[in-house]
PDB file as gemmi writes it, atoms N, CA and C in Angstrom:
CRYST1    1.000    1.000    1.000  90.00  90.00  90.00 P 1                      
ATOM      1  N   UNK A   1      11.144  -2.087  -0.495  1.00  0.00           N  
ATOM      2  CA  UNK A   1      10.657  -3.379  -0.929  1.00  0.00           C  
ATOM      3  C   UNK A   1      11.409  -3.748  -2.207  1.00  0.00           C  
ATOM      4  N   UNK A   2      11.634  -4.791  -2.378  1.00  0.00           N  
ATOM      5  CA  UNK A   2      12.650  -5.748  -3.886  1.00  0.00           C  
ATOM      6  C   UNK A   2      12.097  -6.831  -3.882  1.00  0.00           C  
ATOM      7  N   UNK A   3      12.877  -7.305  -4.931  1.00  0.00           N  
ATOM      8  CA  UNK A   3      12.867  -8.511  -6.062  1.00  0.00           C  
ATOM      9  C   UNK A   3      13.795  -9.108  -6.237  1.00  0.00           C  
ATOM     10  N   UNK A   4      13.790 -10.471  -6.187  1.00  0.00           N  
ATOM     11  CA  UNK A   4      14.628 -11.620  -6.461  1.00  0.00           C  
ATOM     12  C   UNK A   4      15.403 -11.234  -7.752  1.00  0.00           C  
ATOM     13  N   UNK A   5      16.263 -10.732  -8.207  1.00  0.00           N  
ATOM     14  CA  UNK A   5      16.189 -10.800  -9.376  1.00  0.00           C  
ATOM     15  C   UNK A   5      16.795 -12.294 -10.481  1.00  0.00           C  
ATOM     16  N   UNK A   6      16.412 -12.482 -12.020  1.00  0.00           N  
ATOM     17  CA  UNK A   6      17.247 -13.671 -11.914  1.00  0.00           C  
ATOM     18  C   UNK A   6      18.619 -13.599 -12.422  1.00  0.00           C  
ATOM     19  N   UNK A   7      19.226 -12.110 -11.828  1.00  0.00           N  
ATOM     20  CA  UNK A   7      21.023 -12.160 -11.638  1.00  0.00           C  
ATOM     21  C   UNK A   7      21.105 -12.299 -10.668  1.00  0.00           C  
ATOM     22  N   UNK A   8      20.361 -12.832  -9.702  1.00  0.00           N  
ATOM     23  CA  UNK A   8      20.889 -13.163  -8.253  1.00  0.00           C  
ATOM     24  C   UNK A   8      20.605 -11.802  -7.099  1.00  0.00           C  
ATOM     25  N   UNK A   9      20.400 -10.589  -7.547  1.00  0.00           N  
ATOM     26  CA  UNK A   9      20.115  -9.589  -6.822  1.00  0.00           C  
ATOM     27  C   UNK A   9      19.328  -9.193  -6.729  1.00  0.00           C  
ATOM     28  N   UNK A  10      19.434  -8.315  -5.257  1.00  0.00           N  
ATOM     29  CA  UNK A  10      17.869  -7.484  -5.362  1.00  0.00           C  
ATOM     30  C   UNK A  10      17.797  -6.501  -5.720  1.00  0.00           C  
ATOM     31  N   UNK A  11      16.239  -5.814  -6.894  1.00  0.00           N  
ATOM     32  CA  UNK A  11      16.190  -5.094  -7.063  1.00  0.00           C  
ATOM     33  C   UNK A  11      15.433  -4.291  -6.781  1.00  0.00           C  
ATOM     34  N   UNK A  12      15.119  -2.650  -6.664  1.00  0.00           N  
ATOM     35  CA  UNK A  12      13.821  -1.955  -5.804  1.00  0.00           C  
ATOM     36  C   UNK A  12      12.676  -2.747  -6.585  1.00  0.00           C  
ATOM     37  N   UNK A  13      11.570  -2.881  -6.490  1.00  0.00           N  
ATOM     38  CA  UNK A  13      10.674  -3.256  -6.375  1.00  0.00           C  
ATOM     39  C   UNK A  13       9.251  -2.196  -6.671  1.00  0.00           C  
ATOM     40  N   UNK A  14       8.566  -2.620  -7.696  1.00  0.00           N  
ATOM     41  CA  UNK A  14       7.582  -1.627  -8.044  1.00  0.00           C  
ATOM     42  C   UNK A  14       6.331  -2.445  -9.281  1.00  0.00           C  
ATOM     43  N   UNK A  15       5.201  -2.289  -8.912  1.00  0.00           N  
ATOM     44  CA  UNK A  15       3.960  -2.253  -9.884  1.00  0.00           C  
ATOM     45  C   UNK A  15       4.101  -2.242 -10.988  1.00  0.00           C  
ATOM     46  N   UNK A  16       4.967  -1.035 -11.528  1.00  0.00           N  
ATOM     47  CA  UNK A  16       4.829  -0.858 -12.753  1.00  0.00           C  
ATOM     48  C   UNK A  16       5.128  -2.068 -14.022  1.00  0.00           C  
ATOM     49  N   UNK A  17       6.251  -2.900 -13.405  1.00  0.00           N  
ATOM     50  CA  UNK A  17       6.673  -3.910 -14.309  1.00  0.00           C  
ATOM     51  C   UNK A  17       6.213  -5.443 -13.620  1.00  0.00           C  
ATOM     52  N   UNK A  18       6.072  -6.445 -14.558  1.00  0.00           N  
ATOM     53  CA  UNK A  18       5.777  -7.685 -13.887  1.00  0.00           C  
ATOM     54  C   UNK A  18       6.824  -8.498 -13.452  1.00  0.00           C  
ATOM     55  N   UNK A  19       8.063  -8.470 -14.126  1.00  0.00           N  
ATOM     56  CA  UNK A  19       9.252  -8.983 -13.018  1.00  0.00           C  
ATOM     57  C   UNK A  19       8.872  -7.781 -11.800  1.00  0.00           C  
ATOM     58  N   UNK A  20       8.886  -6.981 -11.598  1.00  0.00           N  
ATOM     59  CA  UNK A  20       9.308  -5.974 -10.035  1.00  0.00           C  
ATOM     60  C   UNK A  20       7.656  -6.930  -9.697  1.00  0.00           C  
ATOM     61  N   UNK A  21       6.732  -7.094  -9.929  1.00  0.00           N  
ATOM     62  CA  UNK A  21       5.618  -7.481  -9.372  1.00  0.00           C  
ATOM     63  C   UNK A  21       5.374  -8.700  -8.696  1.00  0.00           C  
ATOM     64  N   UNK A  22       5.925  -9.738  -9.714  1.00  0.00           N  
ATOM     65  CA  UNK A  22       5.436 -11.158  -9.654  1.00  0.00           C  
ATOM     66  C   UNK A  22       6.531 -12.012  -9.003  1.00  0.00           C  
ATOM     67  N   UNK A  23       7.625 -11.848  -8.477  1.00  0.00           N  
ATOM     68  CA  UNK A  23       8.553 -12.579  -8.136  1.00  0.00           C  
ATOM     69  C   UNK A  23       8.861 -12.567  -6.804  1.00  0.00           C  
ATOM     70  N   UNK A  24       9.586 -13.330  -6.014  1.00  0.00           N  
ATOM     71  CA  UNK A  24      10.047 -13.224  -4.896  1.00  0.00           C  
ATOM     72  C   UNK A  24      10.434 -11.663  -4.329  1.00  0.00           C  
ATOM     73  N   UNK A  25       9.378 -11.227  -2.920  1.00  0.00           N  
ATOM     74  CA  UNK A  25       9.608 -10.131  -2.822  1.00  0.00           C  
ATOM     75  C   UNK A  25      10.639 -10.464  -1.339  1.00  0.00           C  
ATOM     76  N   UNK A  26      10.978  -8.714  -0.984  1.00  0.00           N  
ATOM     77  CA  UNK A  26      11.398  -8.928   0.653  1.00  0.00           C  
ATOM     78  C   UNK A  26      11.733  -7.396   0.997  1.00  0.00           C  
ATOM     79  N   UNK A  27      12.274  -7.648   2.129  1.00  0.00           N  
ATOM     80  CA  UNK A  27      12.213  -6.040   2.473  1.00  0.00           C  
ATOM     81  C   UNK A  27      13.360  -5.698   3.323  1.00  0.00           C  
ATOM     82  N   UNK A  28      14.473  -4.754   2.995  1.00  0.00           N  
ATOM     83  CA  UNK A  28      15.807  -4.921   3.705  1.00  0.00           C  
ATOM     84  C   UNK A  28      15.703  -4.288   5.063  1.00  0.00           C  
ATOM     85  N   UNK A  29      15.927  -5.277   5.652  1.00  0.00           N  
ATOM     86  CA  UNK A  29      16.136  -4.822   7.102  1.00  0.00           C  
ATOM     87  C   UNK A  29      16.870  -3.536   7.428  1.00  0.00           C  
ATOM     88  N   UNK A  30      17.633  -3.198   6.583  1.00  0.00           N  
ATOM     89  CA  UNK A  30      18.206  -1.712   7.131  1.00  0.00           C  
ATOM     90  C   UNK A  30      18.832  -1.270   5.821  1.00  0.00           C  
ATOM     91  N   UNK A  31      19.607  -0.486   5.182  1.00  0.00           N  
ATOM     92  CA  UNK A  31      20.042   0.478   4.518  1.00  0.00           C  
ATOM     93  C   UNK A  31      20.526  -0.137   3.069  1.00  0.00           C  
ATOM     94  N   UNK A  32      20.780  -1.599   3.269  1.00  0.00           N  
ATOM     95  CA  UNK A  32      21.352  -2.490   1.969  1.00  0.00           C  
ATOM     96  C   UNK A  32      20.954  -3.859   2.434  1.00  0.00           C  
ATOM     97  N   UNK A  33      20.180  -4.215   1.542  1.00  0.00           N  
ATOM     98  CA  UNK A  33      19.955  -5.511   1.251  1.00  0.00           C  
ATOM     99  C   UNK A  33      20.760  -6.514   0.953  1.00  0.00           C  
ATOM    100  N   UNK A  34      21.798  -6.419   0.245  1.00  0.00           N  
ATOM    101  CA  UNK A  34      23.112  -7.422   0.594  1.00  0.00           C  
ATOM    102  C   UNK A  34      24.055  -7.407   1.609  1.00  0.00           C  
ATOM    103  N   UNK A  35      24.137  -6.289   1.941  1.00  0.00           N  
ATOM    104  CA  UNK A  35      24.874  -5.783   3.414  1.00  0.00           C  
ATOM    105  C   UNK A  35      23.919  -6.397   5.109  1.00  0.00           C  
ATOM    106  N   UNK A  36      23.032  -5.518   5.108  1.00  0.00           N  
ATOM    107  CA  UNK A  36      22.049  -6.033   6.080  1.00  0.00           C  
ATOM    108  C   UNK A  36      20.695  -7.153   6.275  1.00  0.00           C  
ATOM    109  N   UNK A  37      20.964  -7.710   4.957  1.00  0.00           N  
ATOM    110  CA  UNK A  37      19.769  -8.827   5.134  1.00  0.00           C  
ATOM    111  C   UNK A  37      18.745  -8.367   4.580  1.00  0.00           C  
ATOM    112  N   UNK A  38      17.710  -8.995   4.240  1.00  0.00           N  
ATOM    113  CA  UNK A  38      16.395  -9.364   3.788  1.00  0.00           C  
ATOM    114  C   UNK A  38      15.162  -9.632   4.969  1.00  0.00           C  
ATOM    115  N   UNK A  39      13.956  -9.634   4.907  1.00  0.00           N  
ATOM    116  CA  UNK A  39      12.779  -9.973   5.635  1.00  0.00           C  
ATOM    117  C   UNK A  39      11.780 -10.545   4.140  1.00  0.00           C  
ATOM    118  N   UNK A  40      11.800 -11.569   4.516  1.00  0.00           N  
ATOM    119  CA  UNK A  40      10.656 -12.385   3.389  1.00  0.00           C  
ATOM    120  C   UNK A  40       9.171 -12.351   3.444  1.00  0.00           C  
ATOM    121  N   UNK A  41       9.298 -12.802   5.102  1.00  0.00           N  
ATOM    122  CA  UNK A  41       7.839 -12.830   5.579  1.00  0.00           C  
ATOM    123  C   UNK A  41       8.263 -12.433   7.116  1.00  0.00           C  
ATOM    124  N   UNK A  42       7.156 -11.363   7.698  1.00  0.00           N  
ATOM    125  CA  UNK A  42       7.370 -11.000   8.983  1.00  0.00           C  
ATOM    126  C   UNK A  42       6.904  -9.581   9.303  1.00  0.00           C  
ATOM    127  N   UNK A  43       6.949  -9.228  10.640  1.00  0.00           N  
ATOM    128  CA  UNK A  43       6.470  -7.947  11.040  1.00  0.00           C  
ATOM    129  C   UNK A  43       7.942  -6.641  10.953  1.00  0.00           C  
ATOM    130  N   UNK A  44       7.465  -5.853  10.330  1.00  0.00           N  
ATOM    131  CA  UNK A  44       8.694  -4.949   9.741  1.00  0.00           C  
ATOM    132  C   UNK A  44       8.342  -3.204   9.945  1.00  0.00           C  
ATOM    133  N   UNK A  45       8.511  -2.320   9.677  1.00  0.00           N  
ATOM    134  CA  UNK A  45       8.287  -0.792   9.319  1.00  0.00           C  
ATOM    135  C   UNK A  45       8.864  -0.526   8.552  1.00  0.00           C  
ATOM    136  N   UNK A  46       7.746   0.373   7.800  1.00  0.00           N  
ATOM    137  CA  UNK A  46       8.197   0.837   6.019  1.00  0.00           C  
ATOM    138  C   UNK A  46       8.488   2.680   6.598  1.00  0.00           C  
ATOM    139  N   UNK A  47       9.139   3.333   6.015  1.00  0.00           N  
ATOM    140  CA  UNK A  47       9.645   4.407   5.808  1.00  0.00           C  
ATOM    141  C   UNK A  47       8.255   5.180   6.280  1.00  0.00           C  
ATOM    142  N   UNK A  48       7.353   4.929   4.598  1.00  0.00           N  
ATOM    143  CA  UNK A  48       6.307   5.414   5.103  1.00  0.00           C  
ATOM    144  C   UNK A  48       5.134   4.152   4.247  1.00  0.00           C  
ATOM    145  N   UNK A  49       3.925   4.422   4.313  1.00  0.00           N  
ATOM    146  CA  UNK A  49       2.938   3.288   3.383  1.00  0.00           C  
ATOM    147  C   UNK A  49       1.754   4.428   2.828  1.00  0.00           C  
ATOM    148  N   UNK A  50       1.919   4.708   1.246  1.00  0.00           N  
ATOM    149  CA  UNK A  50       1.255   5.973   0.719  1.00  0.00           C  
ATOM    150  C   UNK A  50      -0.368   5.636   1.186  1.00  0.00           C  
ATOM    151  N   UNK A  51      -0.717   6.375   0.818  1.00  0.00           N  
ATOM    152  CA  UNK A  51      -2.416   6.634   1.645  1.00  0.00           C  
ATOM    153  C   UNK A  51      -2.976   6.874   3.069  1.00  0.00           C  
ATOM    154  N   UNK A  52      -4.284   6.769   3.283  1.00  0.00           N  
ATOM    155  CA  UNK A  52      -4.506   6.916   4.820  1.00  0.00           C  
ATOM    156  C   UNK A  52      -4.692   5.526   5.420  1.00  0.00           C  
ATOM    157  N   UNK A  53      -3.724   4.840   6.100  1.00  0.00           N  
ATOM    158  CA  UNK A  53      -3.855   3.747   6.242  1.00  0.00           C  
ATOM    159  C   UNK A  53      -4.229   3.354   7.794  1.00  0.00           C  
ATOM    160  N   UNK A  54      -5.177   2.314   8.028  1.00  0.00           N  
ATOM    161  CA  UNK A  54      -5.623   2.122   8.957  1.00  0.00           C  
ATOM    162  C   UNK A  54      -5.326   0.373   9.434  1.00  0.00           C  
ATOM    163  N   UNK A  55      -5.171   0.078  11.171  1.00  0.00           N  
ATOM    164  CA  UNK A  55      -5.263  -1.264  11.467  1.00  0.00           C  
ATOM    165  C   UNK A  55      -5.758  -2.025  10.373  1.00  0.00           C  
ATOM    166  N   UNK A  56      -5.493  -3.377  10.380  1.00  0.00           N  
ATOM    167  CA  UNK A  56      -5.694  -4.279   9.402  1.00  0.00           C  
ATOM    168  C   UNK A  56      -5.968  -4.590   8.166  1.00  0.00           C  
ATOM    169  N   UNK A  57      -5.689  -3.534   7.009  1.00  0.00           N  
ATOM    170  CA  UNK A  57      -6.296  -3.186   5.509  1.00  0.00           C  
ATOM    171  C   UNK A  57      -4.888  -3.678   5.247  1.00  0.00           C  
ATOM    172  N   UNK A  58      -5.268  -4.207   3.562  1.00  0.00           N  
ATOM    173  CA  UNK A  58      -4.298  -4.764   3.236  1.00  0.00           C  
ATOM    174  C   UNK A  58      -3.318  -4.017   2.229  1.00  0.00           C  
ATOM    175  N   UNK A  59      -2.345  -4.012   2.429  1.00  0.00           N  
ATOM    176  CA  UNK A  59      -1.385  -3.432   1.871  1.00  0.00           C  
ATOM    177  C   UNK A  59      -0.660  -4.163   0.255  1.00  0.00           C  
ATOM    178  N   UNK A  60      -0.717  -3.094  -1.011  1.00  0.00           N  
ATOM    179  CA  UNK A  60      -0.244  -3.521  -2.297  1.00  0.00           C  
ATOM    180  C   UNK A  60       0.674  -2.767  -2.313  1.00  0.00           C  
ATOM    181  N   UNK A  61       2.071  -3.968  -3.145  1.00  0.00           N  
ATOM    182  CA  UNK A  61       3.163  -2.748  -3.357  1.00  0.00           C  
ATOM    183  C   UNK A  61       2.823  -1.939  -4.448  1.00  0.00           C  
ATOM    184  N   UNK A  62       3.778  -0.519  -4.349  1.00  0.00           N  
ATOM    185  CA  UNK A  62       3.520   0.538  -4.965  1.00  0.00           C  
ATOM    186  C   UNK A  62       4.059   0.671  -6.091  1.00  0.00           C  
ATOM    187  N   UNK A  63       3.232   1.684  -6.567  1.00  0.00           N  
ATOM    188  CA  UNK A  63       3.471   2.197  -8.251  1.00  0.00           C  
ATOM    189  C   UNK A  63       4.798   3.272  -8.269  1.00  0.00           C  
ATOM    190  N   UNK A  64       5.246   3.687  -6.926  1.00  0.00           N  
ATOM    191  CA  UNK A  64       6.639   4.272  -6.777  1.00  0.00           C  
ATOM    192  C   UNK A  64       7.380   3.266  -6.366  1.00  0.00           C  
ATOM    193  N   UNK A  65       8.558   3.135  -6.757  1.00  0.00           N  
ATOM    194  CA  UNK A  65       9.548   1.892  -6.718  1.00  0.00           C  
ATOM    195  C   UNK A  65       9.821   1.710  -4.880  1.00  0.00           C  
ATOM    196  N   UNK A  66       9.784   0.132  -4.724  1.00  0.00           N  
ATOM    197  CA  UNK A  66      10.162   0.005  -3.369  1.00  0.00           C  
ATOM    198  C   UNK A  66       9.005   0.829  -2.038  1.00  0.00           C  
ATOM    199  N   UNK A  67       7.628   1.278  -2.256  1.00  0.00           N  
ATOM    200  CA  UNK A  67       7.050   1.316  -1.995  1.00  0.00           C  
ATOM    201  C   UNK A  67       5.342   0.550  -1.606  1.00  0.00           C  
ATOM    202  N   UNK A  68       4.756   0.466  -0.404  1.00  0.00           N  
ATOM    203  CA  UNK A  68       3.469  -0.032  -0.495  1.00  0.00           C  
ATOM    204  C   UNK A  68       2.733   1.139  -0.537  1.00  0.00           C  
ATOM    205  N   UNK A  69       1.035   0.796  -0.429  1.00  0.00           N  
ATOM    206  CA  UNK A  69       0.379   1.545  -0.690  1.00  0.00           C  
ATOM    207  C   UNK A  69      -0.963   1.002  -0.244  1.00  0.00           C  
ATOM    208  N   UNK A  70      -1.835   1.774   0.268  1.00  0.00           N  
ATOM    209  CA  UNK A  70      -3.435   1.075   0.389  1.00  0.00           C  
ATOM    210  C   UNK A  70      -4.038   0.803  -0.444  1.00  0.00           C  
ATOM    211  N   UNK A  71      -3.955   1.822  -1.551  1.00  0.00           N  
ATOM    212  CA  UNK A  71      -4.699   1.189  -2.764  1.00  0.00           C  
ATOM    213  C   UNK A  71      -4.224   0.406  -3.494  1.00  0.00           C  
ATOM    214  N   UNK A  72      -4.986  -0.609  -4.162  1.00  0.00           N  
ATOM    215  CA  UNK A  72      -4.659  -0.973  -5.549  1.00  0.00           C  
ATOM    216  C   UNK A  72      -4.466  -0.010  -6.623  1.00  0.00           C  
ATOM    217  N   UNK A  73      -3.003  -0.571  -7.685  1.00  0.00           N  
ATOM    218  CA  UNK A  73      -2.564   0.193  -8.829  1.00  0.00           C  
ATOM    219  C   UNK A  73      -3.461   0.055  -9.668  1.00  0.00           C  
ATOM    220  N   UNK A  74      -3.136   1.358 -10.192  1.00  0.00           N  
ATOM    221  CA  UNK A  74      -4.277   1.577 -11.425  1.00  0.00           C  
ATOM    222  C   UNK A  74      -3.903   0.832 -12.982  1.00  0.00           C  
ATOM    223  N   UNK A  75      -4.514   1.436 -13.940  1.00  0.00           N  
ATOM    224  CA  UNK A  75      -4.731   0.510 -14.928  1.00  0.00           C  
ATOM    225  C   UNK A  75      -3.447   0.683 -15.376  1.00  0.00           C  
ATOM    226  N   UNK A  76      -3.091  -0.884 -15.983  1.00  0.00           N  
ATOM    227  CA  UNK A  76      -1.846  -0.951 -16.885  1.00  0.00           C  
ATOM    228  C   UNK A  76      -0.420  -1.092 -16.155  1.00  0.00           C  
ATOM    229  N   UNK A  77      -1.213  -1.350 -14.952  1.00  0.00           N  
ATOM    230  CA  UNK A  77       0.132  -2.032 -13.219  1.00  0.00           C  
ATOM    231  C   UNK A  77      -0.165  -3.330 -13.103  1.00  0.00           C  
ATOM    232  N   UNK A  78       0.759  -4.167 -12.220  1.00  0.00           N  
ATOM    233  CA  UNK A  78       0.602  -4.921 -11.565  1.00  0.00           C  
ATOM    234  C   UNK A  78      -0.058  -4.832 -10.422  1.00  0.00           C  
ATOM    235  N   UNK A  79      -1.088  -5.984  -9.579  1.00  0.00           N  
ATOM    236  CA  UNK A  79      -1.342  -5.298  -8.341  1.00  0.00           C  
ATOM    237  C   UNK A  79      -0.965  -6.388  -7.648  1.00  0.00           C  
ATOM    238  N   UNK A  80      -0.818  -6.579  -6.587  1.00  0.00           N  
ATOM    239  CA  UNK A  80      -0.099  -7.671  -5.319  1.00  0.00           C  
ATOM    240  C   UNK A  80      -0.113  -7.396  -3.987  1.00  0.00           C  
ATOM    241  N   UNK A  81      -1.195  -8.049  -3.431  1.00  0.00           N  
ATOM    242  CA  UNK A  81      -1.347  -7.678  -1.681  1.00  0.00           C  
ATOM    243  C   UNK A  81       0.720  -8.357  -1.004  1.00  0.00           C  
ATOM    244  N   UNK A  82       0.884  -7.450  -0.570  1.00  0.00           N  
ATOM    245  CA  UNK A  82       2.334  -7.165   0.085  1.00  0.00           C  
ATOM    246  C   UNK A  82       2.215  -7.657   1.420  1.00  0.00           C  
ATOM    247  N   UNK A  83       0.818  -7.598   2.051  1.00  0.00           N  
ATOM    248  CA  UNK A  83       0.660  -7.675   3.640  1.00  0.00           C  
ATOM    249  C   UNK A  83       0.026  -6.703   4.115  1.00  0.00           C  
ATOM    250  N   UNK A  84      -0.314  -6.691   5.278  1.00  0.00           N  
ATOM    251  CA  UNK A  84      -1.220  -6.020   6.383  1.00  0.00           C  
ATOM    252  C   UNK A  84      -0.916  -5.194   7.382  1.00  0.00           C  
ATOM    253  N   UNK A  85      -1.633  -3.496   7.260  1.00  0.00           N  
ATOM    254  CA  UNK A  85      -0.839  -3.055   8.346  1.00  0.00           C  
ATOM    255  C   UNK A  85      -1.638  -3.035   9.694  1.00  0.00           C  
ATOM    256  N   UNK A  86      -0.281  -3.188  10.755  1.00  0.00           N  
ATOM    257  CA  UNK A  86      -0.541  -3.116  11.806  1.00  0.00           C  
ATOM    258  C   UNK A  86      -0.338  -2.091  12.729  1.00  0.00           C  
ATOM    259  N   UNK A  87      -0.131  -1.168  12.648  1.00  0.00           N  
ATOM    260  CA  UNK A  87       0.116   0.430  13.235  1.00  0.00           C  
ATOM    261  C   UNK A  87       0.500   1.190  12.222  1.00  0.00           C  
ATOM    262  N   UNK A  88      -0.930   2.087  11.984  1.00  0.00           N  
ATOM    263  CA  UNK A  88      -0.647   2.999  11.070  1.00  0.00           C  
ATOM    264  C   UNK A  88       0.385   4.459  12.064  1.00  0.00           C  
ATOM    265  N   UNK A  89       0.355   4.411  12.939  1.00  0.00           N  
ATOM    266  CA  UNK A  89       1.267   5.688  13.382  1.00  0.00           C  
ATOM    267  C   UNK A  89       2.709   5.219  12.915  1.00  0.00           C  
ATOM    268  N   UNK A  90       3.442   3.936  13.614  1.00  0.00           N  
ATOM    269  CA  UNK A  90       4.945   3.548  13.080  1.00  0.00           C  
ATOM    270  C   UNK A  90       4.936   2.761  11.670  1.00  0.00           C  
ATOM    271  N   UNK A  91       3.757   2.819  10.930  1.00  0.00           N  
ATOM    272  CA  UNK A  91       3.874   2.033   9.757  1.00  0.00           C  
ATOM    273  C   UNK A  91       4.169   0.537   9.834  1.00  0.00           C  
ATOM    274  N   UNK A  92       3.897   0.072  10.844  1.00  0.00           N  
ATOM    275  CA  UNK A  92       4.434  -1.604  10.616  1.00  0.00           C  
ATOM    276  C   UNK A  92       3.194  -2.189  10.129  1.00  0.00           C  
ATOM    277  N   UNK A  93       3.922  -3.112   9.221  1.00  0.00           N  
ATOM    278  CA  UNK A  93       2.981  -4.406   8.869  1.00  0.00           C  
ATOM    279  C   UNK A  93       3.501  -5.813   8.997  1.00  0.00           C  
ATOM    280  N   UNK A  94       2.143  -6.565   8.812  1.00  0.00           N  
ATOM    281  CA  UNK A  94       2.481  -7.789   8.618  1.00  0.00           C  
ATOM    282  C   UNK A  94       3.116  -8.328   7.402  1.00  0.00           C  
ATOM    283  N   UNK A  95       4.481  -8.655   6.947  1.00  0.00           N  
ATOM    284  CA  UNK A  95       5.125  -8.545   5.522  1.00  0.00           C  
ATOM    285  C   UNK A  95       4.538 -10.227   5.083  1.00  0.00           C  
ATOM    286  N   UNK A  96       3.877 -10.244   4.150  1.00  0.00           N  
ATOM    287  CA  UNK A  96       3.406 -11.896   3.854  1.00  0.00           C  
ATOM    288  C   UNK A  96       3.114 -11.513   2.553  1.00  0.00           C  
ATOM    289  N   UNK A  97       3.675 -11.601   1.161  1.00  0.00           N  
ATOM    290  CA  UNK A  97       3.495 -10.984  -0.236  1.00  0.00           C  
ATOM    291  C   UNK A  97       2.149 -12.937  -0.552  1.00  0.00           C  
ATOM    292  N   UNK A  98       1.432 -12.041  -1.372  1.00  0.00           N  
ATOM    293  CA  UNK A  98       0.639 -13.019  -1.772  1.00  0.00           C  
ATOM    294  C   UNK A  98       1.519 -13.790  -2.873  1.00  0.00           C  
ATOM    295  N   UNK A  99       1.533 -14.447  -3.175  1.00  0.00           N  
ATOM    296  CA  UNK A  99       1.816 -15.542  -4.478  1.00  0.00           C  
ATOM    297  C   UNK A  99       1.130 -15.146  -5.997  1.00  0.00           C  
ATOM    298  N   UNK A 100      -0.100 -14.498  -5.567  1.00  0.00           N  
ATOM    299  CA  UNK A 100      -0.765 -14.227  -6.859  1.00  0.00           C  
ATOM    300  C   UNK A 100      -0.585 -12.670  -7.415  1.00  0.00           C  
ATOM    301  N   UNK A 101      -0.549 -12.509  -8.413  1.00  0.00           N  
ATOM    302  CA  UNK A 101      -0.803 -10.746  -8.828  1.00  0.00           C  
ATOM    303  C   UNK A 101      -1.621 -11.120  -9.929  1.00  0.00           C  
ATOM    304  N   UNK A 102      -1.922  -9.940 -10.301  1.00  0.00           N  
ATOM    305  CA  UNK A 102      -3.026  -9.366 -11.070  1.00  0.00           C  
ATOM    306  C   UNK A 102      -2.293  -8.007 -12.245  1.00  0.00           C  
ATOM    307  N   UNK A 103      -2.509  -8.196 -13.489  1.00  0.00           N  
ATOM    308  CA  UNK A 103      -1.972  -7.414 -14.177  1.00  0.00           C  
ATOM    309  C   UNK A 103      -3.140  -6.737 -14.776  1.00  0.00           C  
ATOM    310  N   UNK A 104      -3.484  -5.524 -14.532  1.00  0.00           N  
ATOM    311  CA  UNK A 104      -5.006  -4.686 -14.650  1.00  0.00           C  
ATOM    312  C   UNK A 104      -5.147  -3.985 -15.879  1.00  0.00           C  
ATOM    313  N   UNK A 105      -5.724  -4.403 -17.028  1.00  0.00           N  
ATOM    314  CA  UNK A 105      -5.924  -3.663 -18.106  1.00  0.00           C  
ATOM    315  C   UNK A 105      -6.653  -2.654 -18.004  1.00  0.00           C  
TER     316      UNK A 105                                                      
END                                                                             
């Protein structure tokens, strides 16, 4: 998972900071994101999605870079529903990043 960045590139993508949080996310279709393209919004498979994740729960990106996660980040993260998974055995979800985040004191 990445970030728009505003040098024009993408960068991994992570909770911990509010640029990696709050900005245009996406998710590279295969091995390089300038090489192979982007997914903005759409049905995709993540590597893996940390926790025990089940049909339809919503998915926040993660506090490890370029990662989602079931839970919400803990204190002193960003948090941002990423989308919804839809087969927890192949990891796919629905990729639809909310617009809003939440920065959790």
């Amino acid at each position: 998972i990445y970030y728009y960045s505003n040098t024009g590139a993408w960068v991994i993508a992570t909770a911990d900071t509010v640029v990696g949080a709050s900005g245009l996310l996406g998710v590279a279709i295969n091995t390089s994101p300038t090489t192979h393209g982007m997914i903005l919004r759409g049905m995709c498979c993540l590597l893996t999605i940390g926790g025990t994740n089940d049909e339809g729960i919503p998915l926040y990106l993660g506090e490890t870079a370029g990662t989602a996660n079931i839970a919400a980040p803990g204190t002193g993260k960003n948090s941002r529903v990423i989308g919804y998974c839809l087969n927890n055995t192949t990891n796919q979800l629905w990729f639809n990043p909310d617009n809003t985040w939440v920065e959790l004191a």
